[in-house]
C-alpha positions in Angstrom: 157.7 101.4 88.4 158.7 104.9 89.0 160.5 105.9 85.9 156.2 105.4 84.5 154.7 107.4 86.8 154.8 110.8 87.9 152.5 110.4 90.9 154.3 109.2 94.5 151.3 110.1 96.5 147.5 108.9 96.5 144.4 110.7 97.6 141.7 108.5 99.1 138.6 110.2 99.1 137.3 108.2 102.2 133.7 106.7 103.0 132.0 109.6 101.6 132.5 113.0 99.9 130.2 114.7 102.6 132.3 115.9 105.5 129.4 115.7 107.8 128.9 112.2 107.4 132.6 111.2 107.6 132.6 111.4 111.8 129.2 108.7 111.3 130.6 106.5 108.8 134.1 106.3 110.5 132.4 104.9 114.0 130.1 102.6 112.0 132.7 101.0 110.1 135.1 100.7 113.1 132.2 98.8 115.5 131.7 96.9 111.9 135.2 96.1 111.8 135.3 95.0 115.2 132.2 92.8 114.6 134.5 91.4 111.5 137.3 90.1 113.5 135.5 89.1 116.2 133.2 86.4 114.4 135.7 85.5 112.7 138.2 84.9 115.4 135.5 83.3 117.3 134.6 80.8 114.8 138.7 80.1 114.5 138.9 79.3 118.1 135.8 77.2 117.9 136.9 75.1 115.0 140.3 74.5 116.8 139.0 73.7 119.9 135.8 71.6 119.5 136.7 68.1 118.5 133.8 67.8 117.2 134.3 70.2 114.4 137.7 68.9 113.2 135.7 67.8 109.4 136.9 68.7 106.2 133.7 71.9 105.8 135.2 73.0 109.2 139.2 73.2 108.6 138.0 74.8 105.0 135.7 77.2 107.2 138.2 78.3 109.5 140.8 79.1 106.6 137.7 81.2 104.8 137.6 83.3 108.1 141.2 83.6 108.3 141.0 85.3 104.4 138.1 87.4 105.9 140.1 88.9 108.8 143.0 89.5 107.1 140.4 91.2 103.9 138.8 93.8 106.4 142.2 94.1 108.1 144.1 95.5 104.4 141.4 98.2 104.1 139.3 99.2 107.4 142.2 100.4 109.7 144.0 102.3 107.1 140.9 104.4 106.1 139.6 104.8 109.5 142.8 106.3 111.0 143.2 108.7 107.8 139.3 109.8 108.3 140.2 110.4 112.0 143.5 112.1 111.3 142.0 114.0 108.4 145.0 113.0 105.8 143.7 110.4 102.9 147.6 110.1 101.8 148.8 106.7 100.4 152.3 106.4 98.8 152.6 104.1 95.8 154.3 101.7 96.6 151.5 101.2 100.1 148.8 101.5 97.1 150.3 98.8 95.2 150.5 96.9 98.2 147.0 97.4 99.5 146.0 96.3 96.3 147.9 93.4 96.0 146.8 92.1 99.6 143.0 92.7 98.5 143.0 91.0 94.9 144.8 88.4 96.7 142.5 87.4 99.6 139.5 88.1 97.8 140.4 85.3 94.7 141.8 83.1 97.7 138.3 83.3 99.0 136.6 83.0 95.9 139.1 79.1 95.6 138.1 78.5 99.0 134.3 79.1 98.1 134.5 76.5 95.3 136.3 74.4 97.2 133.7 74.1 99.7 131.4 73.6 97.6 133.2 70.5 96.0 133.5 69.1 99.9 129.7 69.3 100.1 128.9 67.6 97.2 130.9 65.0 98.1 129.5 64.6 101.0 125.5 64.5 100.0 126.5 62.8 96.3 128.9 60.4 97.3 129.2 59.7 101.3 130.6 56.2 101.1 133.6 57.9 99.2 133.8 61.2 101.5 136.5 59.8 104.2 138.8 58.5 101.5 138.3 61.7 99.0 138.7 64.4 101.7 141.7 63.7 103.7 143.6 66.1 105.5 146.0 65.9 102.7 143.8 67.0 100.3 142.0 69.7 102.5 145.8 71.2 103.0 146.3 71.0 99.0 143.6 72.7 98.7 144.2 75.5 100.8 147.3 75.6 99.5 146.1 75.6 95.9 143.9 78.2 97.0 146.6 80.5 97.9 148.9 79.9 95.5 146.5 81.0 93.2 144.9 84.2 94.4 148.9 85.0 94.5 149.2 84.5 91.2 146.2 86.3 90.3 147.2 89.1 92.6 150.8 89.4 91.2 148.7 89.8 87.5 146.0 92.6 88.0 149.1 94.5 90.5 151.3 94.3 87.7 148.7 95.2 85.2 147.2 98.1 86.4 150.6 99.6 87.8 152.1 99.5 84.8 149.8 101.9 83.4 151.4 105.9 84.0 149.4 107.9 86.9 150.6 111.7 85.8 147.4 113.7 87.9 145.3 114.2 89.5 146.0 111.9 92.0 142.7 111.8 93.7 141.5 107.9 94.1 137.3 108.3 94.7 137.1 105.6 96.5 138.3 104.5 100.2 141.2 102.1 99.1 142.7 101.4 96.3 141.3 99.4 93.9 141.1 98.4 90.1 138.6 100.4 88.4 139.2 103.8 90.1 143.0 103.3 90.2 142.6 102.8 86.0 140.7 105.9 85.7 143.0 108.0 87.0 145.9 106.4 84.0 147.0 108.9 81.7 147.6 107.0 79.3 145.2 104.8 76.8 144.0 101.7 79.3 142.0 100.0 76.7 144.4 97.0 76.5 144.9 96.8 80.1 141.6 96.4 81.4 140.7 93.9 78.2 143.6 92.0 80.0 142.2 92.2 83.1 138.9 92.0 82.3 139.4 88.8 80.4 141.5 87.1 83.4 138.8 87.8 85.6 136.3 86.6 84.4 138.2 83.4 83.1 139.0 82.9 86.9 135.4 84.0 88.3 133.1 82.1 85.8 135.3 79.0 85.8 135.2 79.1 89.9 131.1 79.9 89.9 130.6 77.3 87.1 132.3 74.9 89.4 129.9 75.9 92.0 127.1 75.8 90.0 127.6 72.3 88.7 128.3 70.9 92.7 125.0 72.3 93.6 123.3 70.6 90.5 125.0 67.7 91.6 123.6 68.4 95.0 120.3 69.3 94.2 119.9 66.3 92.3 120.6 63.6 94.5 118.7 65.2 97.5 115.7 65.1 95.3 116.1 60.8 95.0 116.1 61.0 98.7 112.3 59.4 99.5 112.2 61.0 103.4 111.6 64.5 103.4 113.3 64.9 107.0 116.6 63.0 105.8 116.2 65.1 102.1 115.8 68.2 104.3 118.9 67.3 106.5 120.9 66.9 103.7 120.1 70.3 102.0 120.7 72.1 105.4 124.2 70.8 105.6 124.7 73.5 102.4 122.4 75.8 103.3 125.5 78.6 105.2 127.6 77.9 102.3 124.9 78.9 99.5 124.3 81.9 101.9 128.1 82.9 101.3 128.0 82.1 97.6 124.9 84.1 96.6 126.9 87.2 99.1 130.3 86.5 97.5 129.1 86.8 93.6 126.3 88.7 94.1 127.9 91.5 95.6 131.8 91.2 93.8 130.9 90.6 90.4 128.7 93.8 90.7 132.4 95.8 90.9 134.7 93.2 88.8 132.7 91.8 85.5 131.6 95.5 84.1 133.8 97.4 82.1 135.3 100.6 83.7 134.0 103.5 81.0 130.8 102.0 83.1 132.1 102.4 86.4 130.2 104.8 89.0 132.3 106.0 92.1 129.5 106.1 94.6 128.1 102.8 92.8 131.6 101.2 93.7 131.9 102.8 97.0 128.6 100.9 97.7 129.3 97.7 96.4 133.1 97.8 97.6 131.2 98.2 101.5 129.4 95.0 100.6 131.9 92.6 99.2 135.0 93.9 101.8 133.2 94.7 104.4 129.6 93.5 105.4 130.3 89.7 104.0 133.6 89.4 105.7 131.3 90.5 108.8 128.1 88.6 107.7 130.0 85.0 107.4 130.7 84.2 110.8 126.8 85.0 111.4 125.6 82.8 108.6 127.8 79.7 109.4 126.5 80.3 113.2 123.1 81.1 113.2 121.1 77.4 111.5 123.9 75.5 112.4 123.7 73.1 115.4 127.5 71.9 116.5 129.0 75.6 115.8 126.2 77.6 118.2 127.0 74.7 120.6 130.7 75.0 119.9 130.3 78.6 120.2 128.6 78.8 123.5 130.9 76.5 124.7 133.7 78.9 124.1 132.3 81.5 126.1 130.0 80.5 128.1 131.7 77.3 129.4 128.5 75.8 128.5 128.5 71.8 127.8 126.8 71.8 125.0 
């Protein structure tokens, strides 16, 4: 990698480009950080220790907020403590890593996504079959899977974009280091390599949303045979969290992955990069809390010593 590049050290341009409203982002984004880790640690130690939560949606859930802590974790700290130092230096080889981590936990959610969706259309479309289909066995493959693949997905786009020669100027516009800003700063023609990428992105986020899609046809359908509209409203509340994080997950994420990069703005993907790494990471643990009955009593339990 560094006989192709003549750059050894990145700029990050940080939250903003305004020095007056670096000091006000930095503290939001720490107390949002903080929020992060602590929904998300919460509803780990609540999954764990409720008996009652030990279901396949719940093991699946706890491994989503497990992706989640360890997403803010790769870029918050590192951008905070450069803002509050006043240095935005990365070395390569902490780029390439940063950016390995992130592409990694963020297609390892986007497995885990589908793969929740697949558990709850099991459960609505075919209940008799749920106990036998959704073993721990298979819940462990398919965290495992899931993964194994945003790994392997990682390893691609790292190797793809950091192949490319970075010659100056080194600046990234942006507040970690990322795809479309990292290929703008190439000096060399990255036509083919963000074709590449392009094309393996979307083969891996279409097929995964497709999959997501069809579950919640699936879903929709057979709560709409259901004749009682308390037992056909119970049934579509069970998915109601999860289609909360899937509308979050693509509607923010595919915003900054599935548009080419001559078309990529750097405040536009400042703003949407806030969204998809940091407010849903933060916003999950809320939306799997808030309308649902055996977490906020799981939940209250865990720090209130409540029987709930």
């Amino acid at each position: 990698m560094s006989n192709l590049t003549g750059v050894s050290v990145f700029l990050l341009r940080g939250f903003s480009a305004v020095p007056e409203l670096q000091l006000l982002s930095t503290a939001t984004f720490l107390l949002i950080y903080l929020a992060a880790i602590l929904g998300n640690l919460s509803i780990m130690a609540a999954v764990t220790l409720d008996p009652r939560l030990h279901t396949p949606m719940y093991f699946l859930l706890k491994h989503l907020s497990l992706v989640d802590i360890c997403s803010t974790s790769t870029t918050l700290p590192q951008v905070l403590v450069a803002t509050m130092v006043g240095s935005g230096e990365i070395s390569l080889p902490a780029c390439a890593s940063q950016l390995f981590a992130f592409v990694c936990l963020g297609s390892t959610e986007c497995f885990l996504i589908t793969s929740m969706a697949y558990d709850r259309c099991l459960a609505i479309y075919r209940p008799l079959m749920y106990g036998a289909a959704m073993t721990p066995r298979t819940c462990a493959s398919l965290v495992v899977v899931a993964w194994g693949s945003g790994i392997l997905f990682s390893a691609f786009h790292t190797a793809n974009t950091f192949s490319l020669p970075f010659c100056g100027p080194n600046v990234i516009d942006h507040f970690f280091c990322d795809i479309p800003p990292l290929m703008r700063l190439a000096c060399a023609n990255a036509d083919a390599h963000e074709a590449v990428g392009f094309a393996a992105s979307g083969c891996i986020i279409m097929s995964c949303f497709a999959l997501t899609v069809l579950s919640y046809i699936r879903i929709l359908a057979t709560v709409v045979q259901i004749r009682s509209s308390a037992s056909r409203w119970k049934a579509f509340s069970t998915c109601s969290s999860h289609l909360a994080t899937v509308l979050l997950f693509y509607g923010t994420g595919s915003s900054a992955y599935m548009q080419p990069t001559a078309y990529y703005s750097p405040l536009q993907g400042r703003v949407a990069a806030v969204f998809y790494s940091i407010l849903t990471p933060t916003l999950n643990p809320l939306i799997y809390s808030l309308r649902n009955k055996d977490m906020k009593g799981a939940l209250r339990k865990l720090y209130l010593q409540v029987p709930s």
